[in-house]
Backbone as a chain_set.jsonl record, in Angstrom:
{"seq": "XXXXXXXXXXXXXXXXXXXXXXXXXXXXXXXXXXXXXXXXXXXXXXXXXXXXXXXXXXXXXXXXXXXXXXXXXXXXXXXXXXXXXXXXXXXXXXXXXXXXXXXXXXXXXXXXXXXXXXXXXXXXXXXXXXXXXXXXXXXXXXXXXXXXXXXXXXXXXXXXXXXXXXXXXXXXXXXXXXXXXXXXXXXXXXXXXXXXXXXXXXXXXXXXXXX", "coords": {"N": [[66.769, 95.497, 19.956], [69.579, 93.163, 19.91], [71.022, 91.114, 18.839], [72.094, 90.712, 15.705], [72.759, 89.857, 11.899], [74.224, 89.959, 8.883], [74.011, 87.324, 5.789], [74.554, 85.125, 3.499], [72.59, 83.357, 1.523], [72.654, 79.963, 0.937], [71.698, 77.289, 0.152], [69.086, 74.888, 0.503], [68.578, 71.916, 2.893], [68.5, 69.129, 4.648], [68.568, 67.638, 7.974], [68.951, 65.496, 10.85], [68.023, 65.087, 13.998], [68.694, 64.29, 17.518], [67.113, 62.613, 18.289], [66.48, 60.772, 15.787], [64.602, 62.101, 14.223], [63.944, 64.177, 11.294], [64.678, 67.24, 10.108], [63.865, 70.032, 7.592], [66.487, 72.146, 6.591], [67.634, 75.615, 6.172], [71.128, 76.587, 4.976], [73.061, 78.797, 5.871], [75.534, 81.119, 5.244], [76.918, 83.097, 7.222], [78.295, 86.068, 7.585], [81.391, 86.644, 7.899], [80.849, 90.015, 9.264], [81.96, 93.171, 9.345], [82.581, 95.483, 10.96], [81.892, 99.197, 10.114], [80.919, 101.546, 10.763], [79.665, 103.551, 13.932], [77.411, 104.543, 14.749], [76.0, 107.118, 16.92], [73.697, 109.232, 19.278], [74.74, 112.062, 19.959], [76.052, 112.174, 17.297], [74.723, 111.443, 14.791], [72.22, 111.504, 15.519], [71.163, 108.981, 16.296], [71.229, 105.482, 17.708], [73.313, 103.177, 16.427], [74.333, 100.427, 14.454], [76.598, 100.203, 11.713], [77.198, 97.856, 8.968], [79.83, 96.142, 7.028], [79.324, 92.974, 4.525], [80.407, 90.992, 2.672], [82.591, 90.112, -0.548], [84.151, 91.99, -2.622], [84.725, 93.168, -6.013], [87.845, 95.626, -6.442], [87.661, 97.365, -8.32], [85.062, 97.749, -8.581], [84.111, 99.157, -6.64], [83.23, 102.81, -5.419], [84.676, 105.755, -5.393], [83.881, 107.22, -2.753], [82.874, 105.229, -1.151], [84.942, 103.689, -1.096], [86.737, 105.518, 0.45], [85.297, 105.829, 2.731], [85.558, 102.996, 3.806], [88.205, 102.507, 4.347], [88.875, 104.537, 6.062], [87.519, 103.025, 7.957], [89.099, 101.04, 8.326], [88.968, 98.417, 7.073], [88.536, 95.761, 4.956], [87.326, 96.567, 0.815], [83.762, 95.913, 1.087], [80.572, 94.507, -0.564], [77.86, 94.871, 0.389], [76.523, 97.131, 2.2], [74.748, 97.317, 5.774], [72.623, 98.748, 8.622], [72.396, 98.142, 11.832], [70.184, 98.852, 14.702], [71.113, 97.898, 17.023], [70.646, 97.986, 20.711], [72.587, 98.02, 22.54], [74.869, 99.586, 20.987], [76.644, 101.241, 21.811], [78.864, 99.269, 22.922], [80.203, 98.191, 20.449], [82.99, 98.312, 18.504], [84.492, 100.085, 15.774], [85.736, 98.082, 13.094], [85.842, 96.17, 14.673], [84.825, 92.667, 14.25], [81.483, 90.691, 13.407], [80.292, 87.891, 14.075], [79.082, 84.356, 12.949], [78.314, 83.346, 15.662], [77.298, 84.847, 17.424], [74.485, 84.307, 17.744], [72.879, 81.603, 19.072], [72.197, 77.946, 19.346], [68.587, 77.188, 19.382], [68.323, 79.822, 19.43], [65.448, 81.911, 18.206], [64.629, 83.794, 15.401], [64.155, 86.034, 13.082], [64.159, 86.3, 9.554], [64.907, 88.273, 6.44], [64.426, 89.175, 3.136], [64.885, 88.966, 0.17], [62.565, 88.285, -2.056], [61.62, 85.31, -4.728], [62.134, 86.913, -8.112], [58.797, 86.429, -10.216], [58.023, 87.594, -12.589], [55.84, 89.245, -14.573], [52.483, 87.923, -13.864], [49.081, 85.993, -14.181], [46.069, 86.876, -12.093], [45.55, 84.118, -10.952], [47.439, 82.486, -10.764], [49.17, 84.325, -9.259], [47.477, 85.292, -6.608], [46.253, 82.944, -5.862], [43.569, 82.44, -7.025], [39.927, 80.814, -8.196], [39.322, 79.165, -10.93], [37.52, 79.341, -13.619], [34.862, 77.602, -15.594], [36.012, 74.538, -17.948], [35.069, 74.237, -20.219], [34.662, 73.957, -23.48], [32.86, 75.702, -24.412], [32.779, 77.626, -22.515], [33.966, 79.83, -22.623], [35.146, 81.233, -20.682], [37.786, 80.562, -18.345], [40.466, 81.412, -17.062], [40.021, 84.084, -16.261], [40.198, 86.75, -14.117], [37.55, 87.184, -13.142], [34.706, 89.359, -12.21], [35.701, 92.808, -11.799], [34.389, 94.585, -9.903], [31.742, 96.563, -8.385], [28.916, 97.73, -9.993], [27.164, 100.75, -10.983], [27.056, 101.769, -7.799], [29.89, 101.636, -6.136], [30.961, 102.2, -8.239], [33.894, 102.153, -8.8], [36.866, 100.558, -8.95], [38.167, 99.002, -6.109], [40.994, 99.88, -4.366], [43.686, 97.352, -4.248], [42.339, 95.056, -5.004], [42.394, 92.019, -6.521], [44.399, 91.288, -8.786], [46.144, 90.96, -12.028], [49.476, 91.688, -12.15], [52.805, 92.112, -11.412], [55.131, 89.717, -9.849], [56.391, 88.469, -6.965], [60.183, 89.456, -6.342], [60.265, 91.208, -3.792], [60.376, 92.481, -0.703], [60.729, 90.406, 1.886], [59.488, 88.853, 5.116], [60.018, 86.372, 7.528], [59.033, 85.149, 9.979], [60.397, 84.348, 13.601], [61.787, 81.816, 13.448], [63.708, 78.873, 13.642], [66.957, 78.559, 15.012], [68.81, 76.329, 14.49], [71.48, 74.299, 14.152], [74.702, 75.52, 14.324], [77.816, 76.622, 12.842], [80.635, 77.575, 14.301], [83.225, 77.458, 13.293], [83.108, 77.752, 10.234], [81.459, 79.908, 10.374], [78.588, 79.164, 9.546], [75.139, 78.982, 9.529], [72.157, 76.796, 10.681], [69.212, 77.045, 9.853], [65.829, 76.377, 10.264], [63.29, 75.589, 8.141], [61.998, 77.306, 5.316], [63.754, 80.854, 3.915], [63.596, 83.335, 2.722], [63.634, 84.451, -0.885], [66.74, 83.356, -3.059], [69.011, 81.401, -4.307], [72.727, 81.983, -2.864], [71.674, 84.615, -2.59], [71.602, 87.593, -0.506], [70.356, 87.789, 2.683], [68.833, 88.622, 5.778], [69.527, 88.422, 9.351], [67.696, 88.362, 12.473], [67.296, 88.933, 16.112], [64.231, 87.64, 16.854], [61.083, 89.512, 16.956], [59.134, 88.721, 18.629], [60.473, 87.06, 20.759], [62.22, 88.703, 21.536], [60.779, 90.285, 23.421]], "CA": [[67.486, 94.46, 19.224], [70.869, 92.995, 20.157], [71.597, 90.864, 18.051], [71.697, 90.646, 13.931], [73.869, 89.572, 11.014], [74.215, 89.737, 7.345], [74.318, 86.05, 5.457], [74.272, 84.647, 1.934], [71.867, 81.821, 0.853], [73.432, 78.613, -0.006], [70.489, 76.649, -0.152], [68.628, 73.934, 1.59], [69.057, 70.37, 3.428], [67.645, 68.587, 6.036], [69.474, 67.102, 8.989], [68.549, 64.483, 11.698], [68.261, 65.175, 15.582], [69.281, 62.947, 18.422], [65.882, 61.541, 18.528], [65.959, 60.604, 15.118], [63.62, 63.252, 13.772], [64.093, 64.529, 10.336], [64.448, 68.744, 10.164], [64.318, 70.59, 7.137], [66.751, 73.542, 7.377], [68.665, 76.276, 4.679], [71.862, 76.81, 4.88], [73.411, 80.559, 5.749], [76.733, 81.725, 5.437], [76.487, 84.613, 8.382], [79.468, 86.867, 8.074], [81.992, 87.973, 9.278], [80.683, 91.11, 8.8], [82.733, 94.038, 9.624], [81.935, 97.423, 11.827], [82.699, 100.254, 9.362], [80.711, 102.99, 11.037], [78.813, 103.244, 14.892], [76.302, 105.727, 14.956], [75.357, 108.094, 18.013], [72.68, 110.292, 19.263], [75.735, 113.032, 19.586], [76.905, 112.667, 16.069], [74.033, 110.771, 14.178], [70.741, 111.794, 15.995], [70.353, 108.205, 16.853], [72.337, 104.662, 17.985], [73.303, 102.105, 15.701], [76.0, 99.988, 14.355], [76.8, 99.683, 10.123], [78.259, 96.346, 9.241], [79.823, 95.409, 5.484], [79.683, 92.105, 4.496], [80.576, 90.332, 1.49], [83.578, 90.76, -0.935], [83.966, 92.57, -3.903], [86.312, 93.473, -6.786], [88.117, 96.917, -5.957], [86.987, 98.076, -9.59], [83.157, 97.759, -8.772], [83.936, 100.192, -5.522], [83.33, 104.116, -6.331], [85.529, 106.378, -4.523], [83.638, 108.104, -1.585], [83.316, 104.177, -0.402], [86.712, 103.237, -1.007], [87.418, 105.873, 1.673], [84.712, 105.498, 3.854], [86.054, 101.88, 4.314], [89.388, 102.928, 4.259], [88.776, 105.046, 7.178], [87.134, 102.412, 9.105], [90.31, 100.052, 8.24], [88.151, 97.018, 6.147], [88.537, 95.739, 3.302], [85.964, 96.463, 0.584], [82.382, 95.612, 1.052], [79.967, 94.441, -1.487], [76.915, 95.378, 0.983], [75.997, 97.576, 3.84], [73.721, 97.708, 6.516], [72.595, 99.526, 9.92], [71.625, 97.516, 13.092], [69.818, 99.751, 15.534], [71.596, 97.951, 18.492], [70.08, 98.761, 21.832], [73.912, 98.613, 22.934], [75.637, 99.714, 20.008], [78.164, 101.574, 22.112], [79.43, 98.365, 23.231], [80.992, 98.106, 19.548], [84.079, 99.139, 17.873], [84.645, 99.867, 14.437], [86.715, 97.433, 12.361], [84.966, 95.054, 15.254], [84.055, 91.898, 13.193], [80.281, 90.134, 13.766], [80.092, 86.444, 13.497], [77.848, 83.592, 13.671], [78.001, 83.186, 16.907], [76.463, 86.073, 17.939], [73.349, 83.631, 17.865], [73.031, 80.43, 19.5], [70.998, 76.948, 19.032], [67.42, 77.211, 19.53], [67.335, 80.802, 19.281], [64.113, 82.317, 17.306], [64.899, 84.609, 14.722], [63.629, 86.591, 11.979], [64.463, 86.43, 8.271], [64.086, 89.247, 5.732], [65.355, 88.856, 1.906], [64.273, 89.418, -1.548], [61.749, 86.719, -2.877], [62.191, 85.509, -6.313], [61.177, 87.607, -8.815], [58.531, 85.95, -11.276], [57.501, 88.767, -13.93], [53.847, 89.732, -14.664], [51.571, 87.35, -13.547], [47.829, 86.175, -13.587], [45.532, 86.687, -10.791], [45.336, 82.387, -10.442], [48.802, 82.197, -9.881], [49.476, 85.632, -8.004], [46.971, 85.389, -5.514], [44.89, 81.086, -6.077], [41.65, 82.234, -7.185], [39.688, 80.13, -8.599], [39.336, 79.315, -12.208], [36.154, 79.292, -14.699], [34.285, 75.975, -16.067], [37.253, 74.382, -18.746], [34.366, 73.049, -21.114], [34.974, 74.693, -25.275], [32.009, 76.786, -24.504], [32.251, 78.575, -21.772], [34.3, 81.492, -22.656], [35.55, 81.47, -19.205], [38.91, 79.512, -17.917], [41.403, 81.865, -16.231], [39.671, 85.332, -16.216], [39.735, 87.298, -13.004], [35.971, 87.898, -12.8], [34.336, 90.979, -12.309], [36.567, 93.834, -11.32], [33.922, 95.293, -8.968], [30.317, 97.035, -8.436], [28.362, 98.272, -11.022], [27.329, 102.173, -10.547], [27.405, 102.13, -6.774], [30.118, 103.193, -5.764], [31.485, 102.866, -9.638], [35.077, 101.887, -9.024], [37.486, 98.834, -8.373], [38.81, 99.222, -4.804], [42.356, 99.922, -4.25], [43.639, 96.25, -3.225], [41.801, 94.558, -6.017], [43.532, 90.974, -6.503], [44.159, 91.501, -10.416], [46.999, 90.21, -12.78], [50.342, 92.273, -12.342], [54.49, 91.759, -10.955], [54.896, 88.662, -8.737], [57.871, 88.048, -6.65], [61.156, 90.639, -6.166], [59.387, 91.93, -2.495], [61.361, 92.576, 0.302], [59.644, 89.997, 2.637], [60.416, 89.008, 6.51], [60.346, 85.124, 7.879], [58.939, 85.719, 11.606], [60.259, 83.464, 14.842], [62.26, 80.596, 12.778], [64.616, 78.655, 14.937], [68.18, 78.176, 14.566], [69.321, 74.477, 14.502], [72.553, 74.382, 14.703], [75.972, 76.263, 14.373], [79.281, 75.529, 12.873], [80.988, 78.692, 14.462], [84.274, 77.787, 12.4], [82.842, 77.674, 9.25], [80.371, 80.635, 10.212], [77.462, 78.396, 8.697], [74.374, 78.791, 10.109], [71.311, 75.71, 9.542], [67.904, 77.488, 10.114], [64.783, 75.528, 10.489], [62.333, 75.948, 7.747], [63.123, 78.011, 4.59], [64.004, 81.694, 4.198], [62.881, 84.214, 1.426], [65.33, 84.873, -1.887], [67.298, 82.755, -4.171], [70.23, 80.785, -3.944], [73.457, 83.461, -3.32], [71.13, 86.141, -2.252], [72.065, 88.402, 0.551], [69.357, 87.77, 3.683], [69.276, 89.543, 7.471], [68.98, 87.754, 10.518], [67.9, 89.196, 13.623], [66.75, 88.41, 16.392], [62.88, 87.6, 16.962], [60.377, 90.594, 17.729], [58.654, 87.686, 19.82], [61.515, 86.332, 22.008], [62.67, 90.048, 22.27], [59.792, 91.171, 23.976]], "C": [[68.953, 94.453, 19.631], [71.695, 92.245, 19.652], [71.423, 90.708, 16.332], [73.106, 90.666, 13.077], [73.012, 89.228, 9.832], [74.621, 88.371, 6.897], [73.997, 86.162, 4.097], [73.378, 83.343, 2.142], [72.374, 80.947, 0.285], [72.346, 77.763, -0.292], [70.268, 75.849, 1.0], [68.805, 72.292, 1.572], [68.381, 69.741, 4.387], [68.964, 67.542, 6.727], [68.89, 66.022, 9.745], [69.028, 64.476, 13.292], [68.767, 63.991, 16.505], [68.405, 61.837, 18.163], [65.404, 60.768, 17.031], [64.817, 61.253, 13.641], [64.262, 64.021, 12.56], [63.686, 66.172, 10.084], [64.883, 69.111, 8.808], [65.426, 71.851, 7.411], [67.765, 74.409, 5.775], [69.551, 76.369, 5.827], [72.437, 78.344, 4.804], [74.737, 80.482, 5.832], [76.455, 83.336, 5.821], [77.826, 84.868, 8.15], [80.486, 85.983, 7.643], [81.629, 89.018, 8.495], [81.36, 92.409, 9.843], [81.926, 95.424, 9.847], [82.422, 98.208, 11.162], [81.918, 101.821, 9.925], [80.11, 102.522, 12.776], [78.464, 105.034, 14.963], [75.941, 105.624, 16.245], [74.388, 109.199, 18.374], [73.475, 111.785, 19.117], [76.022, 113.747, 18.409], [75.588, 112.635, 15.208], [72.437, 111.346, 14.641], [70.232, 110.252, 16.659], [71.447, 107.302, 16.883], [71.891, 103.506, 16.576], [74.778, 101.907, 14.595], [76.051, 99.794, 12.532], [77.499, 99.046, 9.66], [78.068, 96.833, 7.413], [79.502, 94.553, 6.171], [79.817, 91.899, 2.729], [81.864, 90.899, 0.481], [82.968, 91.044, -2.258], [84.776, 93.228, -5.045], [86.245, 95.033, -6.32], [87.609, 97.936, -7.149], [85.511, 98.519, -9.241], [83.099, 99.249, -7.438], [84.189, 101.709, -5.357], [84.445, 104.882, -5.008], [85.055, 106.662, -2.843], [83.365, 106.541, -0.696], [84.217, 103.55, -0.471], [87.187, 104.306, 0.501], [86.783, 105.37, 2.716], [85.521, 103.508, 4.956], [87.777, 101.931, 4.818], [89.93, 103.515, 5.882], [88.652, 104.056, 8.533], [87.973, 101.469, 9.301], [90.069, 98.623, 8.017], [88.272, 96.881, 5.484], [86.687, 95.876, 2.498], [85.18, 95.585, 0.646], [81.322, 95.646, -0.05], [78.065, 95.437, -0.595], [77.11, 96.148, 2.135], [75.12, 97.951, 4.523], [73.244, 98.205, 7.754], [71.727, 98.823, 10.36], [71.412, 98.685, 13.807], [70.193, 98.422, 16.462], [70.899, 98.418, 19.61], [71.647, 98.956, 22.932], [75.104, 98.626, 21.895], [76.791, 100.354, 20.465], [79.286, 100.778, 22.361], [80.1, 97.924, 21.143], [82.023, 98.929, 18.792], [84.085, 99.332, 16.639], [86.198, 98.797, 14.198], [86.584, 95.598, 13.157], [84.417, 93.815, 13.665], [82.605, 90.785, 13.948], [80.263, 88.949, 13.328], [78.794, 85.485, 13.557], [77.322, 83.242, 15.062], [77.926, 83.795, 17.765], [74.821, 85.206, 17.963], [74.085, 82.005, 18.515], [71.958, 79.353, 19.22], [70.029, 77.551, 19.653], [67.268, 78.649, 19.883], [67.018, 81.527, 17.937], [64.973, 83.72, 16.665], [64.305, 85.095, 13.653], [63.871, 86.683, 10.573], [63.977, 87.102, 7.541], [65.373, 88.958, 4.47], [64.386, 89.153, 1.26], [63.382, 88.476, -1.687], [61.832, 86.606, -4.199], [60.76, 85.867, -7.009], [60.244, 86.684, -9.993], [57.716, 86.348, -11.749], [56.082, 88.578, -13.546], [53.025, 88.603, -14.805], [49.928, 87.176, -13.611], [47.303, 86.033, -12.127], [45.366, 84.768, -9.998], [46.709, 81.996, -9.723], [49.404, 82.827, -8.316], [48.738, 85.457, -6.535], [45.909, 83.642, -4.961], [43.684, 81.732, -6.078], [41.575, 81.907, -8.315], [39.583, 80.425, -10.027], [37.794, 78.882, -12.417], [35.977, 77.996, -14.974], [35.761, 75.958, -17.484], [36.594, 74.247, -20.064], [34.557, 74.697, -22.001], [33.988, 75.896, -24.827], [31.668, 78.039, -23.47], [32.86, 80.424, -21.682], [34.763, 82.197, -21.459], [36.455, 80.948, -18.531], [39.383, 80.532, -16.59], [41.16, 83.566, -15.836], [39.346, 85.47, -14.712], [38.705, 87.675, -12.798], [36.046, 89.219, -12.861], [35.556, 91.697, -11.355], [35.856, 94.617, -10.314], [32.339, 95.616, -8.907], [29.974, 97.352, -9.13], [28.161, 100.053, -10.653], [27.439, 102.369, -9.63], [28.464, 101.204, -5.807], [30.663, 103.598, -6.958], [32.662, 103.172, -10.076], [35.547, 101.003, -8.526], [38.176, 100.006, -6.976], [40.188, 98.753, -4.695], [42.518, 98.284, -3.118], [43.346, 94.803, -4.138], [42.722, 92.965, -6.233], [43.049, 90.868, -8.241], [45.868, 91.166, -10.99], [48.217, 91.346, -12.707], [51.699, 91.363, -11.756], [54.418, 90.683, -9.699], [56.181, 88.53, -8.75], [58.134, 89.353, -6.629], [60.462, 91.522, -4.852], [60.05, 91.383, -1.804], [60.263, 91.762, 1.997], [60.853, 89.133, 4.119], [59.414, 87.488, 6.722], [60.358, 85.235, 9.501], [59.465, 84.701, 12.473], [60.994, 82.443, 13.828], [63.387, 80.116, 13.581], [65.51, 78.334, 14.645], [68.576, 76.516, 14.99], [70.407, 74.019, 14.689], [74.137, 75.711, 13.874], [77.342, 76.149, 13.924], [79.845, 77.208, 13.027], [82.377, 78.873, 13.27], [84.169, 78.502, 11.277], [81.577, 79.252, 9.058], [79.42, 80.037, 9.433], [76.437, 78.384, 10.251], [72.948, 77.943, 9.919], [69.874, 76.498, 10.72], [66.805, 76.46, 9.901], [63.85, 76.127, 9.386], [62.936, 76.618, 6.45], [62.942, 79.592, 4.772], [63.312, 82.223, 2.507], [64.243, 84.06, 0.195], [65.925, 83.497, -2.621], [68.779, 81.6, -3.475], [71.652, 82.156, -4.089], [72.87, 84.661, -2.829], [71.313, 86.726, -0.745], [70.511, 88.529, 1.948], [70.164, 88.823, 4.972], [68.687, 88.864, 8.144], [69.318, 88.545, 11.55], [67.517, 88.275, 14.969], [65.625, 88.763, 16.546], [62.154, 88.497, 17.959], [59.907, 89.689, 19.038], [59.789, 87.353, 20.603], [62.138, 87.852, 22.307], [62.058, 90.405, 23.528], [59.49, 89.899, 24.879]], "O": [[69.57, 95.515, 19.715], [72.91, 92.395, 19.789], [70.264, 90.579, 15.936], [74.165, 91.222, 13.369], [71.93, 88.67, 9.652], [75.62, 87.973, 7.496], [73.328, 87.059, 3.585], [73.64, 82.457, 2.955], [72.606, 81.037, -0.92], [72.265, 77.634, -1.513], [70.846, 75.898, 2.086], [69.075, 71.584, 0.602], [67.426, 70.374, 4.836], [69.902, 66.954, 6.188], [68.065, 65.465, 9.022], [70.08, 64.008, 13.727], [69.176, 62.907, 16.088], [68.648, 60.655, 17.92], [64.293, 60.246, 16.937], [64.506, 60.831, 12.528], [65.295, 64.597, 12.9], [62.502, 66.437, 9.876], [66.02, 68.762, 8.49], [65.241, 72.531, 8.42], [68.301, 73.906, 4.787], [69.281, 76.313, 7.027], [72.28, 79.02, 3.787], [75.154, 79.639, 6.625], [76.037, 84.305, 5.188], [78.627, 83.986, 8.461], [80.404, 84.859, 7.15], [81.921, 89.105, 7.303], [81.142, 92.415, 11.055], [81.09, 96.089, 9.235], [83.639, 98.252, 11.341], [82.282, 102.942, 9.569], [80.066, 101.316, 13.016], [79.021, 106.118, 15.136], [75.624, 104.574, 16.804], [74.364, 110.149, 17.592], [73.027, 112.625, 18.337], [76.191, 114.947, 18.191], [75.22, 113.746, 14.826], [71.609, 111.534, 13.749], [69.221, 110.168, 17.358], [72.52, 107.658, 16.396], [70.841, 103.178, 16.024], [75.682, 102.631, 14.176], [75.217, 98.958, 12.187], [78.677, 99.396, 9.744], [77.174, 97.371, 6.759], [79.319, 94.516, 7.388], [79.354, 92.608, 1.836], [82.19, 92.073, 0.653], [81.939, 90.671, -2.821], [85.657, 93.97, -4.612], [85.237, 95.639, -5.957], [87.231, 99.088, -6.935], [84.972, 99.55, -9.645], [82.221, 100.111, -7.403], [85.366, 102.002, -5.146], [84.783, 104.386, -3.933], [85.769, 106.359, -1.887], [83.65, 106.621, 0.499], [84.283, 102.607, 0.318], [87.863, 103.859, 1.428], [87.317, 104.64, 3.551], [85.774, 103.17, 6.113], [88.251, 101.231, 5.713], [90.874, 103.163, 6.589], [89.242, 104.11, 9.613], [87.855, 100.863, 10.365], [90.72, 97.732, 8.563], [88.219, 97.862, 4.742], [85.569, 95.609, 2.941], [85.525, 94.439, 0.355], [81.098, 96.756, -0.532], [77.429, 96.369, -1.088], [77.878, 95.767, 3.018], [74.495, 98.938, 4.134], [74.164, 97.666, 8.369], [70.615, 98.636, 9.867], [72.24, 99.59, 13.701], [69.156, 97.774, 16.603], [70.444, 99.542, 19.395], [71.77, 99.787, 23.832], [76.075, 97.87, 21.933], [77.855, 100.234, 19.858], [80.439, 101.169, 22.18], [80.434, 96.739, 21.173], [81.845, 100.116, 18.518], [83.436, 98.411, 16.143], [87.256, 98.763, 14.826], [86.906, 94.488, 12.733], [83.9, 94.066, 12.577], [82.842, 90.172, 14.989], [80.215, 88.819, 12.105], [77.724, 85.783, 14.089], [76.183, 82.941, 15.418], [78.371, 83.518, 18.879], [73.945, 85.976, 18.359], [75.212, 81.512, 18.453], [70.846, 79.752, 18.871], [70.316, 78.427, 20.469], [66.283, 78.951, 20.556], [67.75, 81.737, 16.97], [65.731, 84.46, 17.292], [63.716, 84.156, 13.118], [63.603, 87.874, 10.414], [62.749, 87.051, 7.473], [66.567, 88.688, 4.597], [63.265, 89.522, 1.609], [63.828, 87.493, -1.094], [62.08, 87.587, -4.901], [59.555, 85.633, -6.913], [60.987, 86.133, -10.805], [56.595, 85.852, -11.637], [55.459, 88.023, -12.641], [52.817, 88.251, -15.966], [49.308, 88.127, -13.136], [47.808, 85.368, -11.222], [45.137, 84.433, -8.836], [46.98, 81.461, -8.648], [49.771, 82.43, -7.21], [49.371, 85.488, -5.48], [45.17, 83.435, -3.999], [42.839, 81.581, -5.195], [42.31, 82.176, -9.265], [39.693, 81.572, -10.46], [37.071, 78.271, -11.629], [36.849, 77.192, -14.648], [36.345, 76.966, -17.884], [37.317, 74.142, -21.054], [34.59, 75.865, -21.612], [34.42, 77.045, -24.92], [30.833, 78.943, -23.488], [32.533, 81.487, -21.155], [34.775, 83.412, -21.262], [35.837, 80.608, -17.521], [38.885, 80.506, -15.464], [42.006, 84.204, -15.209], [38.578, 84.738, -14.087], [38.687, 88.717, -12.142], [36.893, 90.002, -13.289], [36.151, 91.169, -10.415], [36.576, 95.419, -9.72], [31.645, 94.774, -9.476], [31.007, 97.661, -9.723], [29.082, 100.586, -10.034], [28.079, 103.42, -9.598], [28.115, 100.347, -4.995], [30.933, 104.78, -7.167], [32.946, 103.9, -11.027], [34.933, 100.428, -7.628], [38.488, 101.196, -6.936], [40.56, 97.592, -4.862], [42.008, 98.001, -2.034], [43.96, 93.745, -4.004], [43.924, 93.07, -5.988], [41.984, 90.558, -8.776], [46.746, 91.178, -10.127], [47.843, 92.25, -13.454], [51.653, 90.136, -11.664], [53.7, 90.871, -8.717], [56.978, 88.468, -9.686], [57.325, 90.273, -6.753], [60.143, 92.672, -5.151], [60.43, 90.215, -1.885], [59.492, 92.308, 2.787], [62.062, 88.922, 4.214], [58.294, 87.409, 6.216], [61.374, 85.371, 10.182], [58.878, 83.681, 12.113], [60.08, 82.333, 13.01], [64.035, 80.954, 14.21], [65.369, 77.528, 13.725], [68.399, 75.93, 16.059], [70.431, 73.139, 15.55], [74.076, 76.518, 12.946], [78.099, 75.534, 14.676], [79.603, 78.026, 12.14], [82.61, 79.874, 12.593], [84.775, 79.553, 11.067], [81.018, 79.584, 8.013], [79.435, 80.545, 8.312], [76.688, 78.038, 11.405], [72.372, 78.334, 8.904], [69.73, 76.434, 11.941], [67.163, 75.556, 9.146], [63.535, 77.29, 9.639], [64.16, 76.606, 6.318], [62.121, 79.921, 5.629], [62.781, 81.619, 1.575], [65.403, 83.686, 0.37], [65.157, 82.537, -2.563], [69.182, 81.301, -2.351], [71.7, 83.005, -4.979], [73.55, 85.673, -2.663], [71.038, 85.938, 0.159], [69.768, 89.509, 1.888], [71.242, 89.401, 5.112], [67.522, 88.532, 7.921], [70.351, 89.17, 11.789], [67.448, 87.049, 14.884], [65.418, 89.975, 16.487], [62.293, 88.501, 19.182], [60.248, 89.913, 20.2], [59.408, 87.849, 21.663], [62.535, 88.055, 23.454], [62.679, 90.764, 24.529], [58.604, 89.945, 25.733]]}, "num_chains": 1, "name": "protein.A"}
């Protein structure tokens, strides 16, 4: 991996190509995210670069990262995270990462939170089907049987049954960047992304176009 950046979720829009053509796309605010550490096989056991991003009141920031940042000569950081770089030496600390570390039409990956929505039935959680509706059947929204009878004489780990939906740390494979406003660091992705409005995503680039 060589390239990747931290963004916020502003939400989504759709745009209109040369040809006319109507593209959904969200909205990212990528960065600037700031080099506060670069890890080495020397020091670290392994390579890779640790970016803040985002601001944050100086109250909310506990001491041992007040220095750490301090050290690296940044202002505080609400988040931080470690790119494994495949040339992470090629960065400095206090180095800042922008949007345009990516370019149009390239494929990228998205990973974020998904929204959380509490304890769930199995109809919602997973679409299976529902029971006859009619007064008598004593049957609407019930997850059916839970499994085999005595052989083998337990539900199988996996089971699609009524619990926590949403809040899962989920990844957005190959999605293509659309365009760029380097000023503004705004980046317009094709398609949507995981997470909320405001919520803190990672863009990398795509295992597929890596390889």
């Amino acid at each position: 991996m060589k390239k990747a950046i931290l963004a916020t979720k502003i939400g989504m829009t759709q745009i209109f190509g040369e040809n006319g053509v109507l593209t959904p796309v969200t909205v990212l605010q990528a960065g600037p995210c700031a080099v506060t550490q670069v890890k080495t096989v020397e020091t670290d056991g392994y390579n890779a670069v640790q970016v803040g991003f985002g601001e944050i009141r100086d109250v909310l920031v506990n001491k041992p990262r007040k220095g750490h940042f301090a050290k690296a000569g940044v202002a505080n950081k609400r988040f931080l995270k470690e790119f494994k770089f495949e040339n992470a030496a090629d960065y400095t600390v206090g180095q800042e990462i922008k949007a345009d570390i990516f370019a149009e039409g390239d494929k990228i990956d998205v990973t974020g939170t998904s929204k959380g929505k509490g304890f769930q039935g199995a109809i919602k959680r997973f679409g299976l089907s529902r029971g006859p509706m009619g007064h008598g059947s004593e049957y609407h929204r019930h997850a059916g049987s839970n499994g085999p009878a005595t052989t083998p004489g337990r539900v199988f780990k996996g089971k699609h049954m009524p619990g926590q939906m949403g809040n899962v740390k989920v990844t957005v494979q190959n999605l293509e960047v659309v365009r760029i406003d380097t000023e503004n660091n705004i980046i317009l992705v094709k398609g949507a992304v995981p997470g909320p409005k405001k919520s803190m995503v990672m863009l990398k680039e795509s295992v597929k176009s890596a390889n």
